[in-house]
Each structure stands twice: as structure tokens, then as C-alpha cells.
Backbone as CSV, one residue per row, in Angstrom:
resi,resn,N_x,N_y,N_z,CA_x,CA_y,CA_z,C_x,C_y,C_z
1,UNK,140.036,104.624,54.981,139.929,103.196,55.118,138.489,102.867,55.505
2,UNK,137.764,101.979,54.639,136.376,101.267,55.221,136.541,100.497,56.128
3,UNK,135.535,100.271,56.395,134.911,99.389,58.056,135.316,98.139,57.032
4,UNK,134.963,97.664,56.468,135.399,96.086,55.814,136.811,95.734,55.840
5,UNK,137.806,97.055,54.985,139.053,96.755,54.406,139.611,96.660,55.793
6,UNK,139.207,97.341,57.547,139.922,97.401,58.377,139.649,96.359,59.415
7,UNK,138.572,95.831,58.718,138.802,94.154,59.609,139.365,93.062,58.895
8,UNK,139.183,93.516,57.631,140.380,92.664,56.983,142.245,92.774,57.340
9,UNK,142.034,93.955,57.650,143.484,93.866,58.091,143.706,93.692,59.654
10,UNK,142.635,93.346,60.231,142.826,92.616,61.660,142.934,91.198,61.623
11,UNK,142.290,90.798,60.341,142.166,89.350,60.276,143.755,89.077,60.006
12,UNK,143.959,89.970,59.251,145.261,89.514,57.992,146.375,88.739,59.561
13,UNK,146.552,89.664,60.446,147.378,89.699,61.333,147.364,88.447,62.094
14,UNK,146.512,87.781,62.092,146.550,86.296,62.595,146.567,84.928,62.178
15,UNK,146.061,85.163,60.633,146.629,84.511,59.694,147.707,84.085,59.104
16,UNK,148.267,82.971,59.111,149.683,82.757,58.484,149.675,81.787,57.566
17,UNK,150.895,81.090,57.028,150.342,80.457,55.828,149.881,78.677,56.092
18,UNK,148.885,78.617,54.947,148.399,77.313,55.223,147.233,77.360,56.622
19,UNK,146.440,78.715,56.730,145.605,78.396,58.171,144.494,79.183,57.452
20,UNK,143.133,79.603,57.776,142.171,79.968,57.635,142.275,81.686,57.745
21,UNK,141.601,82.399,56.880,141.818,83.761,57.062,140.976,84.625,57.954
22,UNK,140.445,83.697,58.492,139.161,84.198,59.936,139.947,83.270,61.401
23,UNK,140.617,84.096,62.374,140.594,83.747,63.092,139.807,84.303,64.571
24,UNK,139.608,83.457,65.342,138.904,83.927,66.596,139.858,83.945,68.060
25,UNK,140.004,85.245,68.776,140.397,85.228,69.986,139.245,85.132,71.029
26,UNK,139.755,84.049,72.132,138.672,83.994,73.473,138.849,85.270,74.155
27,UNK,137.833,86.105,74.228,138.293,87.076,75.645,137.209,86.903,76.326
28,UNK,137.696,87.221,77.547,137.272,87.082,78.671,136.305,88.287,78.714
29,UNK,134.772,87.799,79.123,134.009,89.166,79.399,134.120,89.279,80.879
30,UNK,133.938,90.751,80.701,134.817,91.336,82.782,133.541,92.620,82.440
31,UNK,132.649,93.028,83.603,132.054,93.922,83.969,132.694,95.149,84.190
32,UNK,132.008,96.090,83.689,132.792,97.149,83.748,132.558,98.081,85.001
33,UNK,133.457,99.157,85.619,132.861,99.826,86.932,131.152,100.251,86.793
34,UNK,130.998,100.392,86.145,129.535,101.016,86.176,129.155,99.830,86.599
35,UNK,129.190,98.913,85.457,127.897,97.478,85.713,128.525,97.041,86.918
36,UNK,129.427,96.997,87.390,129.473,96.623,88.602,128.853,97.546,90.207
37,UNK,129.014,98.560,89.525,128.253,99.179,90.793,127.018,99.418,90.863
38,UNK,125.662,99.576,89.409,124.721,99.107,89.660,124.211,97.641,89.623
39,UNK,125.116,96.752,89.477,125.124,95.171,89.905,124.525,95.494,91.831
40,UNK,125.951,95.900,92.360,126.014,95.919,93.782,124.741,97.145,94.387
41,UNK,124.260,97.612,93.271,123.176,98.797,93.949,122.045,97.878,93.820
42,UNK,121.735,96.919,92.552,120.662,96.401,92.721,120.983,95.222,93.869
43,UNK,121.679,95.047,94.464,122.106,93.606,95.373,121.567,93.959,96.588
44,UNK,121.971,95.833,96.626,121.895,96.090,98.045,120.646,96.435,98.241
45,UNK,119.504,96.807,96.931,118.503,96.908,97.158,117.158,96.211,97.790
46,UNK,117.681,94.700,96.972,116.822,93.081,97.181,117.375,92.940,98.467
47,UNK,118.383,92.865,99.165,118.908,92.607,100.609,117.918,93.455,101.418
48,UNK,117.899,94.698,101.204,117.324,95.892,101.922,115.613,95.639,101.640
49,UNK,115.151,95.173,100.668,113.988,94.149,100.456,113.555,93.190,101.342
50,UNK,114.626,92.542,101.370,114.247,91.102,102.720,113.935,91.609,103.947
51,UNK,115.245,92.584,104.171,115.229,92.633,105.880,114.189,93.123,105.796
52,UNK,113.117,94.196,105.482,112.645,95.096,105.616,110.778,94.082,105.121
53,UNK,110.974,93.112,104.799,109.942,92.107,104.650,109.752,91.560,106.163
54,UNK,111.030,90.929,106.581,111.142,90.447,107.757,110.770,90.938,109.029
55,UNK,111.128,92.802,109.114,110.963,92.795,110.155,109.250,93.556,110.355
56,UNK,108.880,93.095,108.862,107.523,93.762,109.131,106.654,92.614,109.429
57,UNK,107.262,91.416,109.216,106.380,89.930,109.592,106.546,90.017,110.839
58,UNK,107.819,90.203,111.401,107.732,90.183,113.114,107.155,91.215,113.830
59,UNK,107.158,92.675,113.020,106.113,93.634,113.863,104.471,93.067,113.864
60,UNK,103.918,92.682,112.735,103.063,92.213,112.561,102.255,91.155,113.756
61,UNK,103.854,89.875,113.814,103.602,88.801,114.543,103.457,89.983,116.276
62,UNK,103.780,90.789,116.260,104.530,91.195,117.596,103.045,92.032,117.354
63,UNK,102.153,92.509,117.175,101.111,93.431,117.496,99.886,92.058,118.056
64,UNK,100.323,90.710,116.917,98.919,89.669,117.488,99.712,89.009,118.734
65,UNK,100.839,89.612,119.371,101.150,88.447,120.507,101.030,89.947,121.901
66,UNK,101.366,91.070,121.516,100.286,92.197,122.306,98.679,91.989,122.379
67,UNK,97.916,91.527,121.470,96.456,91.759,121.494,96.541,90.311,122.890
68,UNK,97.102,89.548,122.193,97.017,88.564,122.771,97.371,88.289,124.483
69,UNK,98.163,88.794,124.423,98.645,89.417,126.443,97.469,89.952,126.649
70,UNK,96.988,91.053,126.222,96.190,91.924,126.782,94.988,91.072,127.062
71,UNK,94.714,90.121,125.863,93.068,89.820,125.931,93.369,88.939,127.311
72,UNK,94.659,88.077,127.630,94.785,87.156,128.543,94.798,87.927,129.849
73,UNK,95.333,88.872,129.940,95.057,89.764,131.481,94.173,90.083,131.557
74,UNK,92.769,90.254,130.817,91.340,90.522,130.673,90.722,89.745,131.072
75,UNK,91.033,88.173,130.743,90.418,87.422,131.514,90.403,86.616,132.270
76,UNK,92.214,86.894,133.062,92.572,86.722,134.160,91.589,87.495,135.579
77,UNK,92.266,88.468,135.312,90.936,89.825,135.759,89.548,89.386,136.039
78,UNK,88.835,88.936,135.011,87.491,88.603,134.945,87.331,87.368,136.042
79,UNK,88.246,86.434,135.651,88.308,85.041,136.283,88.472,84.896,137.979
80,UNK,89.418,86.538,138.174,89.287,86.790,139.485,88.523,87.534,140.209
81,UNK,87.707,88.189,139.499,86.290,88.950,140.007,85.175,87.856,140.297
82,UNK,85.339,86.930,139.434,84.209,85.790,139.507,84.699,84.912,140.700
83,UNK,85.978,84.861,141.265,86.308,83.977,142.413,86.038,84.577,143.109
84,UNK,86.319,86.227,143.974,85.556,86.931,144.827,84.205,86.598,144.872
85,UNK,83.219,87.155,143.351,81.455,86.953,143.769,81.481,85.301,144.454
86,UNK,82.237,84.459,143.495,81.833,82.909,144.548,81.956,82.807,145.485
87,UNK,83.499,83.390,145.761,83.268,83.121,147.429,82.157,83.621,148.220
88,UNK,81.951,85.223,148.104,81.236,85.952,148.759,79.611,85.269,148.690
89,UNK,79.160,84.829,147.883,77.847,84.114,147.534,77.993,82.761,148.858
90,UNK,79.164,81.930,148.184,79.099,80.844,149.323,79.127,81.372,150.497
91,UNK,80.130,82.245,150.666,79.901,82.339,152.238,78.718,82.581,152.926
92,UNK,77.507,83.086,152.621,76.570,83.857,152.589,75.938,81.893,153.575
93,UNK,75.652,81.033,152.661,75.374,79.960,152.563,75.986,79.391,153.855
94,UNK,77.170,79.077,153.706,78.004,78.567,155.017,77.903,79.298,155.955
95,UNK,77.791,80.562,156.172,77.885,81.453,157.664,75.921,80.887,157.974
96,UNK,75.170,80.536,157.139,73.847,80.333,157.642,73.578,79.143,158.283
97,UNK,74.095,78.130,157.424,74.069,76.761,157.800,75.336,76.272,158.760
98,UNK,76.164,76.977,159.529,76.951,76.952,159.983,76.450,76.890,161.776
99,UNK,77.134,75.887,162.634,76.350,75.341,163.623,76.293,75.990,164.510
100,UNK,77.638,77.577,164.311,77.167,78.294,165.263,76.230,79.754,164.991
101,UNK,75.654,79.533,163.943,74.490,80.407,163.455,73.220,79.658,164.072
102,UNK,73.575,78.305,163.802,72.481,77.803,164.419,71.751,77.885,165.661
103,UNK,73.225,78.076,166.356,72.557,77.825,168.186,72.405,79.711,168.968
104,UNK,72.291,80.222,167.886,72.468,81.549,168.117,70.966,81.775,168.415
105,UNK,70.341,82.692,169.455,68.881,82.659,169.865,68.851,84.112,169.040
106,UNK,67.608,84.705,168.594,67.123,85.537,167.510,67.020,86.767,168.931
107,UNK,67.552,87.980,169.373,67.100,88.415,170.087,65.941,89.552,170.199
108,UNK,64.865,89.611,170.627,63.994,90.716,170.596,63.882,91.869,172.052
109,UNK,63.328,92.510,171.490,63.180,93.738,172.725,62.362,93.427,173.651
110,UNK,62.487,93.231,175.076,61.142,92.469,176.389,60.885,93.971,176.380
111,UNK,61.647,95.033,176.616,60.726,96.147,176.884,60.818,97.403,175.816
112,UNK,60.105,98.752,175.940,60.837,99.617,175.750,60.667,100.718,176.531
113,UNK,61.509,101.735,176.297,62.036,102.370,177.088,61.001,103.879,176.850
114,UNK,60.095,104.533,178.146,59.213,105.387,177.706,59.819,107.056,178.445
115,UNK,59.822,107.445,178.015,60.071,109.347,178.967,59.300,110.552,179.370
């Protein structure tokens, strides 16, 4: 039997009288196990894509918010070394001009001492 004569006799079978000798059945297209499981392999791949986008934006974000602590305790640090030198500078100032530096007499030696 040829490939022609044996779709003719598929046709024949749906044909009856008074109707067209070509008929068409709807079927339903359905994925088969394979295409369905590299469907779900490529699904799980693009998923495994995202997260893996994501959590490299937040390591990323998370190394400039470390630089960023650090540089701020640097110049916390700094900010408090510079309040020590001020004080220590002013005081220098205030202990001079201060009224009981003032009335303080400079003392020198009346004698010394010979053997």
C-alpha cells in the first residue's frame, strides 16, 4: 500500500454521503514527557538565573555598605583625636589666662646651697 492510497483510506472513513472527501479532526496538542521536562529544566534554569542575579546585587550592595561603615569609623576616630588636640591646645590657653595663674608669684632661688 502507498503513502497516498493510505490516506485515502483514512479520509474514506469520515466521509459519508453528500459531504466532502477531506475531512479535518481538532486534536488537541499536549507536550510530551520529554518536552515537558526540558520545558521545566529550562524554567528551573532562568529561576536559578534570577536568584543568583539577585543575590549578587545584594553582595555587591553589601561590600559598598562595609566600605562604607569602615570609612565612617575612620572618621569618627579622626574627629575624636582632633577633639582631644583641641582641648589639650585650649587648655594650654585657659590654664594661662586663668586668674589663678595669674596671682601665682614666679618663684626663684634667694640662696644656694655651698659644701
Amino acid at each position: 500500500m502507498t503513502y497516498s492510497s493510505s490516506l485515502a483510506m483514512n479520509r474514506a472513513r469520515f466521509s459519508g454521503r453528500n459531504q466532502n472527501s477531506v475531512s479535518f479532526r481538532a486534536q488537541a496538542r499536549t507536550f510530551g514527557p520529554i518536552s515537558n521536562t526540558v520545558t521545566l529544566v529550562v524554567l528551573a534554569c532562568l529561576l536559578g538565573l534570577l536568584y543568583m542575579t539577585q543575590m549578587t546585587k545584594t553582595n555587591a550592595y553589601g561590600f559598598q555598605i562595609n566600605n562604607l561603615q569602615q570609612a565612617q569609623s575612620q572618621l569618627q576616630n579622626q574627629y575624636q583625636n582632633l577633639q582631644v588636640a583641641s582641648a589639650q591646645l585650649q587648655s594650654l590657653n585657659r590654664v594661662a589666662n586663668s586668674t589663678v595663674a595669674k596671682n601665682m608669684v614666679p618663684v626663684t632661688p634667694s640662696a644656694t646651697i655651698q659644701q
